[in-house]
DRENDO-1510 file (C-alpha; in Angstrom, 1 decimal, always signed):
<recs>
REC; n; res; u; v; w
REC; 1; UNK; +32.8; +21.8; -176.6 .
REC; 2; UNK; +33.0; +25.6; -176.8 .
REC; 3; UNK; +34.8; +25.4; -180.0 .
REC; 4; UNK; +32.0; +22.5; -181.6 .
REC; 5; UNK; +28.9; +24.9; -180.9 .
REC; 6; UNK; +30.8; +27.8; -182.5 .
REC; 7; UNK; +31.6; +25.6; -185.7 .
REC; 8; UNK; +27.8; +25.1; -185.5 .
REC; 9; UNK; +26.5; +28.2; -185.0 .
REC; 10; UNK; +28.6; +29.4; -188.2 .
REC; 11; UNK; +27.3; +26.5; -189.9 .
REC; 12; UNK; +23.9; +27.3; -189.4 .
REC; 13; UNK; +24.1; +31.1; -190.4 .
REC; 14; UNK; +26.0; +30.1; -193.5 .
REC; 15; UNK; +23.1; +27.8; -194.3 .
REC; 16; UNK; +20.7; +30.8; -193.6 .
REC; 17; UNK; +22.2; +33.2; -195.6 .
REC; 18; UNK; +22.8; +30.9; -198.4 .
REC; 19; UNK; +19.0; +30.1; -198.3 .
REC; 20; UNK; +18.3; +33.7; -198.4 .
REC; 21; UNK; +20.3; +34.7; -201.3 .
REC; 22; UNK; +19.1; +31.7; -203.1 .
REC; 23; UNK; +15.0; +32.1; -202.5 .
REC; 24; UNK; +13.0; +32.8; -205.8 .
REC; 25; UNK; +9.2; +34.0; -206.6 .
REC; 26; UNK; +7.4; +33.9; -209.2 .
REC; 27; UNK; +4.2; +36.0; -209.2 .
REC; 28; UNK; +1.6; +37.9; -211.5 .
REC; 29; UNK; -1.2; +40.2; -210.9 .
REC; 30; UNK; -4.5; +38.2; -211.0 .
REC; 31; UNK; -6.9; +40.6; -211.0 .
REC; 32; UNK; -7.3; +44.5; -210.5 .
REC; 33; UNK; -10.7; +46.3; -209.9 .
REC; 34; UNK; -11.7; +49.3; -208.7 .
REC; 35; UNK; -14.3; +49.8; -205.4 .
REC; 36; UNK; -16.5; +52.6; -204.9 .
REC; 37; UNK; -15.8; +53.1; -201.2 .
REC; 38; UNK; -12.2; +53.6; -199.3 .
REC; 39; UNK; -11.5; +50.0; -197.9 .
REC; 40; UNK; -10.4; +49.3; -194.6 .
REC; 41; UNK; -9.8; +45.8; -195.2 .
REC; 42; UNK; -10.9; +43.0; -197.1 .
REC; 43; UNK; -11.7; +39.4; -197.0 .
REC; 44; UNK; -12.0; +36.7; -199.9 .
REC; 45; UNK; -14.3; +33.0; -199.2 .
REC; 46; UNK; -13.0; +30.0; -199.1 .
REC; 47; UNK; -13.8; +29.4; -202.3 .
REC; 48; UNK; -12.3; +32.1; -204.1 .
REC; 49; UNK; -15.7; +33.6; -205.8 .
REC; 50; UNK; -16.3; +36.6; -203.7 .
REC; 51; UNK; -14.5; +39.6; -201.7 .
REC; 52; UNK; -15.1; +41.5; -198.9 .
REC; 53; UNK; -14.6; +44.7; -199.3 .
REC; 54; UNK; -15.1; +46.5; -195.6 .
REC; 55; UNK; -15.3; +50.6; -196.0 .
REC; 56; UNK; -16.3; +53.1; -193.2 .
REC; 57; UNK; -20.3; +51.5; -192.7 .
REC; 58; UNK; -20.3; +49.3; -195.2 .
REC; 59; UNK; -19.4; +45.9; -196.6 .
REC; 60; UNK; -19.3; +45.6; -200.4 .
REC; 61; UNK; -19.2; +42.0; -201.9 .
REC; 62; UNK; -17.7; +41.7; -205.2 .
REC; 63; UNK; -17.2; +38.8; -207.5 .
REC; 64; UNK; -14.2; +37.5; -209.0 .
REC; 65; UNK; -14.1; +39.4; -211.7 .
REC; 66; UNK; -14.8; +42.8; -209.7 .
REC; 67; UNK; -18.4; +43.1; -210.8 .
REC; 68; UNK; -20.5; +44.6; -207.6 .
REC; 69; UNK; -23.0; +42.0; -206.0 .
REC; 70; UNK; -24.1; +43.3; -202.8 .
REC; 71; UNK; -23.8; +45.5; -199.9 .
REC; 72; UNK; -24.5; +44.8; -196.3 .
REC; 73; UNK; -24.3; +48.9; -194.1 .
REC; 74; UNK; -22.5; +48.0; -191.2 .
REC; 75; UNK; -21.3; +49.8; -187.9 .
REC; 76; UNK; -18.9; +52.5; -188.7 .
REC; 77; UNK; -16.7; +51.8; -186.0 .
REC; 78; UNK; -15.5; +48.6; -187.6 .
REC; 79; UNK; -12.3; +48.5; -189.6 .
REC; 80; UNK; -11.2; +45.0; -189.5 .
REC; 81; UNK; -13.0; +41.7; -191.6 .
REC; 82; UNK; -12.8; +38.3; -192.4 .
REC; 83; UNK; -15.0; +35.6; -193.8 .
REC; 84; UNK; -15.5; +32.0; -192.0 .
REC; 85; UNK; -15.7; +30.0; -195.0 .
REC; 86; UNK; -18.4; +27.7; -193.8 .
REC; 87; UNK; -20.4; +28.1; -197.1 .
REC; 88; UNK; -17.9; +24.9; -198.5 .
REC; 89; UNK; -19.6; +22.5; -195.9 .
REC; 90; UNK; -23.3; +24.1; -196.8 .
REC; 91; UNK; -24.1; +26.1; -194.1 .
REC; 92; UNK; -24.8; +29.8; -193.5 .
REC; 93; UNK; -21.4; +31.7; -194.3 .
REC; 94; UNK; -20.9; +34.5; -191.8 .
REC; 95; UNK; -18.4; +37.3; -192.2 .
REC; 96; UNK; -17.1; +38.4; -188.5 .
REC; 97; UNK; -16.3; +42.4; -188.3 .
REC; 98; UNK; -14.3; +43.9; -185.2 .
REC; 99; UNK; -13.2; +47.7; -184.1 .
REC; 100; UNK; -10.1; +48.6; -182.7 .
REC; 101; UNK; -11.9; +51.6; -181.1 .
REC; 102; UNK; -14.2; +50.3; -179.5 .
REC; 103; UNK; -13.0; +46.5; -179.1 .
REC; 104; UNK; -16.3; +45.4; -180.1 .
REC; 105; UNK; -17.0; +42.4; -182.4 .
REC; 106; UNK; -19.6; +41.5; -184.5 .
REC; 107; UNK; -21.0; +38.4; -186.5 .
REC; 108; UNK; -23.1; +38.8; -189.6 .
REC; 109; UNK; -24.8; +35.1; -191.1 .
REC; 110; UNK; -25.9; +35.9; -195.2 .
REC; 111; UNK; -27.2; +34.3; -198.1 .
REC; 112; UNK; -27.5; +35.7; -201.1 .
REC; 113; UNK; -31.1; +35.4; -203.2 .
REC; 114; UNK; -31.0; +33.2; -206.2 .
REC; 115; UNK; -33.0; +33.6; -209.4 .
REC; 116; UNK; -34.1; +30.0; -209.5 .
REC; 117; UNK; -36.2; +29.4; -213.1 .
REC; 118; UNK; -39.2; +27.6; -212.7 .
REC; 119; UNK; -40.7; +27.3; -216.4 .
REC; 120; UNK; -42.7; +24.1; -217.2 .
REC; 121; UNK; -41.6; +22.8; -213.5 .
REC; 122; UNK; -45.0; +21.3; -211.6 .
REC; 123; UNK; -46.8; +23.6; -209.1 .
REC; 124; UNK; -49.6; +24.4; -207.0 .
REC; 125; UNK; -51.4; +27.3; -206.4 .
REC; 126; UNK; -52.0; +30.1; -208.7 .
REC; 127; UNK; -49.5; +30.5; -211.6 .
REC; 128; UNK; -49.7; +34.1; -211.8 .
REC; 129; UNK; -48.8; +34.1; -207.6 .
REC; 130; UNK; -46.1; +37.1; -207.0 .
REC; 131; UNK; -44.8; +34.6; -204.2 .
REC; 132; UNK; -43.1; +31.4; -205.3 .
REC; 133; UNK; -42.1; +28.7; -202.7 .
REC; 134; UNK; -39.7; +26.4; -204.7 .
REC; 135; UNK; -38.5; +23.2; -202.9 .
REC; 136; UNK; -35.5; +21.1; -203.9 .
REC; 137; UNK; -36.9; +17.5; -203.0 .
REC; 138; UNK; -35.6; +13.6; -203.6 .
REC; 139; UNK; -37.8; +10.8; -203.4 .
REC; 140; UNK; -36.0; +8.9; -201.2 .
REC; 141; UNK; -35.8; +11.7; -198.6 .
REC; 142; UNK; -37.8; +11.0; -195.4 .
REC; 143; UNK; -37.8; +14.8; -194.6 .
REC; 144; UNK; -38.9; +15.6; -198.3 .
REC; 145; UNK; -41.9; +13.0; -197.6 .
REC; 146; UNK; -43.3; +15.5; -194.4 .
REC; 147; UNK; -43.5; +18.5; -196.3 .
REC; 148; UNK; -47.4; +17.6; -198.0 .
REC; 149; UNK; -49.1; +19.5; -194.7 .
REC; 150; UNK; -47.1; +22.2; -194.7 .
REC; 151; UNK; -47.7; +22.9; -198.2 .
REC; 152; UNK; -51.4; +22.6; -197.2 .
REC; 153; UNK; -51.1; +25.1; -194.6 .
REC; 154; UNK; -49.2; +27.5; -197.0 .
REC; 155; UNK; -51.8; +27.7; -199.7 .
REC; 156; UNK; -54.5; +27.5; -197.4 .
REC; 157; UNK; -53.4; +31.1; -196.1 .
REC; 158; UNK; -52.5; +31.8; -199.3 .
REC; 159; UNK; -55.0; +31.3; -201.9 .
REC; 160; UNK; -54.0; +33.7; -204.5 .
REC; 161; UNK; -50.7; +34.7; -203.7 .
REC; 162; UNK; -48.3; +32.0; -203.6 .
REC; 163; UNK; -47.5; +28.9; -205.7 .
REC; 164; UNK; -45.4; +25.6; -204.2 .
REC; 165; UNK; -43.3; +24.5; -207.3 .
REC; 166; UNK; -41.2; +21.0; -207.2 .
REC; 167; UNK; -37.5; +20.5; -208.7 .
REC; 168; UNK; -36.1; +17.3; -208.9 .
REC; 169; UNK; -33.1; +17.1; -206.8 .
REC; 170; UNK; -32.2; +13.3; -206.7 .
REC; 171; UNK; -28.9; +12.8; -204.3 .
REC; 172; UNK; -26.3; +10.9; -205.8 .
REC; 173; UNK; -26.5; +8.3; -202.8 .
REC; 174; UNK; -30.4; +7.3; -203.3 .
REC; 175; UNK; -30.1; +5.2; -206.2 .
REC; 176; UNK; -34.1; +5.2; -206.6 .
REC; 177; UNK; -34.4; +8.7; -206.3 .
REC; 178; UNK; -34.0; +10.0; -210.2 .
REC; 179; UNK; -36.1; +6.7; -211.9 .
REC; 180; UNK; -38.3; +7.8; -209.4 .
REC; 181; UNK; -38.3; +11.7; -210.5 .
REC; 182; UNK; -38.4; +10.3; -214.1 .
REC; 183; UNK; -41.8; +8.6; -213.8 .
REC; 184; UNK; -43.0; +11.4; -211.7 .
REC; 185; UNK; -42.1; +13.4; -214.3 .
REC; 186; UNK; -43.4; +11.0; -216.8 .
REC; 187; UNK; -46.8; +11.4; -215.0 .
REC; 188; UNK; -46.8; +15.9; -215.4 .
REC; 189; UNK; -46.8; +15.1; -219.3 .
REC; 190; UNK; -50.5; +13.4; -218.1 .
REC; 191; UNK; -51.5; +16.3; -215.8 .
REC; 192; UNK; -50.8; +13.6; -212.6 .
REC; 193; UNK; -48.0; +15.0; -211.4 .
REC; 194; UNK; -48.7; +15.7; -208.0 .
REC; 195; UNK; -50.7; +12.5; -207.4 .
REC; 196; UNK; -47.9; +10.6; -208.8 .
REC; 197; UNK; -45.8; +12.8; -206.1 .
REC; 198; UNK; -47.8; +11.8; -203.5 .
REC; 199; UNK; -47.8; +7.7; -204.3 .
REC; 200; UNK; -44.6; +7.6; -203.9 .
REC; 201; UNK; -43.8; +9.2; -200.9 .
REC; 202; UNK; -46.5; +6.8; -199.6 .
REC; 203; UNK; -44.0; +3.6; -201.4 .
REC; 204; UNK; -40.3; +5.2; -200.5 .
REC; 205; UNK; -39.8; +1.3; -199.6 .
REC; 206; UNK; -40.3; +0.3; -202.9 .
REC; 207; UNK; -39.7; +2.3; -205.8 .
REC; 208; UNK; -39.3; +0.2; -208.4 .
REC; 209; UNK; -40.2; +0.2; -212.2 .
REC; 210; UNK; -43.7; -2.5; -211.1 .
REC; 211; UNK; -44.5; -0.3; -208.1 .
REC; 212; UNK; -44.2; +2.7; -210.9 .
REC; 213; UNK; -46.8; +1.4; -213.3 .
REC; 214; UNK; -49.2; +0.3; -210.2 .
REC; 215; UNK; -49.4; +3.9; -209.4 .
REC; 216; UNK; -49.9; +4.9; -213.2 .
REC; 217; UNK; -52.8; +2.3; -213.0 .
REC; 218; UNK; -54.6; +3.6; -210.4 .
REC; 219; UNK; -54.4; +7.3; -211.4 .
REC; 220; UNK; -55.5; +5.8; -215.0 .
REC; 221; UNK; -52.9; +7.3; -216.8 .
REC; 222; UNK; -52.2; +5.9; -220.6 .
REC; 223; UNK; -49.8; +3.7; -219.7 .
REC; 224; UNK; -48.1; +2.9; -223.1 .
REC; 225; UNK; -47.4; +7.1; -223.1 .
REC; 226; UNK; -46.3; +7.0; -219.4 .
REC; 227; UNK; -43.6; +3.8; -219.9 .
REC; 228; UNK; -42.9; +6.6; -223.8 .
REC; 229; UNK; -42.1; +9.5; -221.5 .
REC; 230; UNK; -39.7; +7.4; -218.9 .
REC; 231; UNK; -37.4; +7.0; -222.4 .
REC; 232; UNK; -37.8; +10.6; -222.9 .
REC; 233; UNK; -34.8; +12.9; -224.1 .
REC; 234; UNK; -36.7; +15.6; -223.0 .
REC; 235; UNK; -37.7; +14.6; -219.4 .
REC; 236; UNK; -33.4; +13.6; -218.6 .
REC; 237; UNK; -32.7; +17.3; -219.5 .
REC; 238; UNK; -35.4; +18.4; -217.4 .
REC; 239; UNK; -34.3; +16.8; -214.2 .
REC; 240; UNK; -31.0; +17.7; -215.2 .
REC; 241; UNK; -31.7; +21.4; -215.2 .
REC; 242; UNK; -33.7; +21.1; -212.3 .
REC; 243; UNK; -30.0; +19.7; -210.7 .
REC; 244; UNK; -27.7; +22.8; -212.0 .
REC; 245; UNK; -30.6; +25.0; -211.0 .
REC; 246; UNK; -29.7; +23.4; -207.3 .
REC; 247; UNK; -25.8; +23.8; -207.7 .
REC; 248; UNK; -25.9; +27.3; -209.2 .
REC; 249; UNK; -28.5; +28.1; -205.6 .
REC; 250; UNK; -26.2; +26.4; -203.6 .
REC; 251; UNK; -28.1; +23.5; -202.4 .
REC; 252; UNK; -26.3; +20.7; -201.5 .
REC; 253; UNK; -29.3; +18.5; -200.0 .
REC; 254; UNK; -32.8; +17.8; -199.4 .
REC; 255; UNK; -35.4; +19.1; -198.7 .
REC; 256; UNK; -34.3; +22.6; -199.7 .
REC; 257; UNK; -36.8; +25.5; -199.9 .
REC; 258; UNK; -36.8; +29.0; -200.8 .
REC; 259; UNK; -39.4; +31.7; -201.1 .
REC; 260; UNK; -38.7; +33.7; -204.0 .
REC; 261; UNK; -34.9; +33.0; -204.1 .
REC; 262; UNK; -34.6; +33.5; -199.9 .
REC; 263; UNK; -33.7; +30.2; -198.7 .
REC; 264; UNK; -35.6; +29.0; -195.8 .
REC; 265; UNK; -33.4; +28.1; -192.6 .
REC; 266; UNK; -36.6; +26.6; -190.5 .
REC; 267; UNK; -38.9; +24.5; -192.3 .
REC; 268; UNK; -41.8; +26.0; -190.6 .
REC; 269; UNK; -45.1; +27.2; -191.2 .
REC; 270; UNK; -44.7; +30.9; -189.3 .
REC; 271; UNK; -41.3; +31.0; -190.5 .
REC; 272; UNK; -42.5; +30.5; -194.4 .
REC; 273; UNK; -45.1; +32.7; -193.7 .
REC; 274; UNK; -43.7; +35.6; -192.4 .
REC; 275; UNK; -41.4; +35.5; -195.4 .
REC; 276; UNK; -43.9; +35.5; -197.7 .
REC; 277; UNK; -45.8; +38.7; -195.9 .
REC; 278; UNK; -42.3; +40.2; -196.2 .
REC; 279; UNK; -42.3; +39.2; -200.7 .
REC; 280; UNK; -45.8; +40.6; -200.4 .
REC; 281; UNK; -44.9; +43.7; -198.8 .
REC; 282; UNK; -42.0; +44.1; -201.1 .
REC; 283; UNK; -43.7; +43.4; -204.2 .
REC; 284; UNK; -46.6; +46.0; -203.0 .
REC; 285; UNK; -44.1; +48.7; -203.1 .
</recs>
């Protein structure tokens, strides 16, 4: 037995060594940048579009390509960094920062603020409003279909300052949801828009191509035109946009709003508010 587990262990190390001498890697420099502070540490996503650059009291986020995007000043004491990656499942990505000094550890939710383009796209309010609430919606979302008094409430405290603005956002499991954007949108080229909006929130149950042209009827819109623009190159494109407009802000459902490119984690009326006191306070100075 003795001499059977030394023939082994000699088989085993021979195996080892052979593995060893045989392993190969093949590697390349991906990318090289420079950053402006002395890092600590770093981090990447999950996705592979940003790093974390941690330096003494501050975290500097970087692109791919190395350009700088942001920075988030941080307790100096920190030297250590890495990134949950929960921004794939469309939540709040948080980057978690600890100190070997003090053993202290500390968690730090982000979003970054989107330039979301708004041109032609139906709106209440004041068009010239320094404050834009823009909300991702689908017409067969029940949540998107609760939003019409809180939108009240918004402009009613701010007559002058802010505008609501709708993009289309249909979700690829609501079937209904982008013929139903398309006659909506079919209904702006008459100035109904919103009315139109309204109708069918009131019909989720039935959007169909008859319930479509009842509504033009009854907001007497020229029905020929309206049935025209459902055909309309120009509409698809818009609603289109409207949908990379969502992917490139990181939306990934409905309803989704944001005030001036800040999106809004509670869909409530102080929460919205004191977000737009905090655009109006910025813009001020």
């Amino acid at each position: 037995m003795k001499q059977k587990a030394i023939f082994l262990l000699a088989f085993l190390l021979s195996v080892t060594f052979a593995g060893n001498a045989s392993a190969r890697i093949d590697f390349e420099i991906t990318s090289n940048f420079n950053t402006t502070e002395n890092p600590l540490d770093i981090a990447s996503s999950l996705d592979g579009k940003f790093i974390f650059v941690l330096s003494k009291g501050q975290v500097a986020i970087y692109n791919k390509n190395g350009k700088l995007k942001e920075t988030i000043a941080v307790d100096k004491a920190m030297n250590r960094i890495s990134v949950s990656g929960l921004a794939m499942a469309g939540l709040d990505d948080k980057i978690y920062l600890s100190s070997e000094n003090t053993k202290k550890i500390q968690e730090i939710s982000y979003t970054f603020v989107v330039h979301i383009d708004t041109t032609g796209s139906p709106f209440l309010g004041t068009a010239a409003a320094p404050v834009e609430v823009v909300v991702f919606s689908d017409f067969q979302c029940p949540h998107c279909s609760r939003l019409g008094p809180l939108f009240e409430q918004i402009l009613e405290a701010n007559p002058e300052t802010v505008k609501i603005v709708h993009k289309d956002f249909p979700l690829r499991g609501h079937k209904k949801a982008r013929p139903a954007a398309v006659a909506a949108q079919a209904a702006h080229e008459q100035g109904k828009f919103w009315e139109f909006h309204d109708e069918l929130y009131k019909n989720m149950r039935d959007l169909t191509p008859k319930k479509f042209t009842e509504i033009a009827t009854k907001l007497d819109l020229d029905l020929e035109k309206f049935k025209k623009d459902q055909t309309s190159p120009a509409i698809s494109q818009r609603i289109a946009k409207d949908q990379r407009d969502a992917s490139q802000a990181g939306v990934h459902g409905t309803p989704s709003l944001f005030v001036n490119g800040r999106r809004v984690k509670n869909r409530n009326f102080i929460t919205i508010q004191k977000m737009i006191n905090e655009e109006l306070n910025r813009v001020k100075k």
